[in-house]
BALOBA-1460 file (C-alpha; in Angstrom, 3 decimals):
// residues 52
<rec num="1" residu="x" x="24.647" y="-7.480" z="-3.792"/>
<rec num="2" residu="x" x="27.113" y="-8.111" z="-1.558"/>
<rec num="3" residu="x" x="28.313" y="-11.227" z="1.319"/>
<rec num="4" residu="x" x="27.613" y="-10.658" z="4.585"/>
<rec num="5" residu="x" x="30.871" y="-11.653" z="6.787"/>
<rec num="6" residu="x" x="30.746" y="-13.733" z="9.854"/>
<rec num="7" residu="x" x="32.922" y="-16.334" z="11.792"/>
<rec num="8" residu="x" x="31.754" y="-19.233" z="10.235"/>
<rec num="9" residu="x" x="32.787" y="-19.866" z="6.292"/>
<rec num="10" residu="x" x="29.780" y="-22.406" z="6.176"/>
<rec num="11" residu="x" x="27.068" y="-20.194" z="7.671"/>
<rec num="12" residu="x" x="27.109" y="-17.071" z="5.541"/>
<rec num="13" residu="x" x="24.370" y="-14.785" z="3.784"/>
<rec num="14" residu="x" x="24.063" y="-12.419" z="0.949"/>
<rec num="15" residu="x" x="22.264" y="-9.318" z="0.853"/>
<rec num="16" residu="x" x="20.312" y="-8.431" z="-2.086"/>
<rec num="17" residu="x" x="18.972" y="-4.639" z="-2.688"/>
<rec num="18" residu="x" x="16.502" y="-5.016" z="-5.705"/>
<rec num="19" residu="x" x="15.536" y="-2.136" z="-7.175"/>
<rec num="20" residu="x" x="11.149" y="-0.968" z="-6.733"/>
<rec num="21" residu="x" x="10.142" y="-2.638" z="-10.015"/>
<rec num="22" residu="x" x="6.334" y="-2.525" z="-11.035"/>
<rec num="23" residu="x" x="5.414" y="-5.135" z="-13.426"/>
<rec num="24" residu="x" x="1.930" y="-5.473" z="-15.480"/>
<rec num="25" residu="x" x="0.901" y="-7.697" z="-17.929"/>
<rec num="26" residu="x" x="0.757" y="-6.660" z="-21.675"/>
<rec num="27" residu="x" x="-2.538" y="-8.694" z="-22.301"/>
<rec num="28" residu="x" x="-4.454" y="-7.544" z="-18.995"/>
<rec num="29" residu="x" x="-8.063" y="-6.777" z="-19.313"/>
<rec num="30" residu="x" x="-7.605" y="-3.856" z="-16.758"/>
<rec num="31" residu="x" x="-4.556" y="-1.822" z="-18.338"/>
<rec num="32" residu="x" x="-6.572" y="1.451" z="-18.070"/>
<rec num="33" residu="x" x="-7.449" y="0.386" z="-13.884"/>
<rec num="34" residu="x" x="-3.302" y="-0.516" z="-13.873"/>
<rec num="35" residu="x" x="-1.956" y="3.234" z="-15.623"/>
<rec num="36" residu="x" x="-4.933" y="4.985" z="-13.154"/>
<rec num="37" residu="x" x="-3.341" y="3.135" z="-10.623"/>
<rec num="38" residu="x" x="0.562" y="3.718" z="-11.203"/>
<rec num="39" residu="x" x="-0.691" y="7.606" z="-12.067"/>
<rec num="40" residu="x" x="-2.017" y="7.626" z="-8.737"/>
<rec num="41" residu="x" x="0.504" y="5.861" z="-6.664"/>
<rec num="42" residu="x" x="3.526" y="7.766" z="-7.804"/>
<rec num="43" residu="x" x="1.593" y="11.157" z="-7.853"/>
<rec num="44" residu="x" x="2.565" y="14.024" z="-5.397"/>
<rec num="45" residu="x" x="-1.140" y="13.867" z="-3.423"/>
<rec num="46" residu="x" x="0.252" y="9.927" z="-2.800"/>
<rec num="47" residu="x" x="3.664" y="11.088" z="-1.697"/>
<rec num="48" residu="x" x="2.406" y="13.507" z="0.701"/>
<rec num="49" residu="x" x="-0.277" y="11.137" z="1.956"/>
<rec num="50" residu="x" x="2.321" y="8.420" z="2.820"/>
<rec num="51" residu="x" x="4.566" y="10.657" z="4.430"/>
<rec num="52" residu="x" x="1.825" y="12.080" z="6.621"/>
């Protein structure tokens, strides 16, 4: 995170880089939809797909 500079000292902004976070719920009803999911999503068929 860092400040982004500017002329004015009272109109500044931040930039933020968060990092890709995935985030499921321990109780879910659907954790075996959620891992089939993820599985999916960061597969290599997935990869190639998005960067078709």
């Amino acid at each position: 995170m860092f400040g982004v500079p500017g002329d004015d000292p009272e109109n500044h902004g931040l930039t933020v880089w968060e990092p890709m976070s995935f985030y499921v719920w321990k109780d879910s009803q659907n954790i075996d939809a959620v891992k089939a999911f993820l599985e999916f999503y960061f597969s290599e068929d997935a990869s190639s797909r998005s960067m078709a």
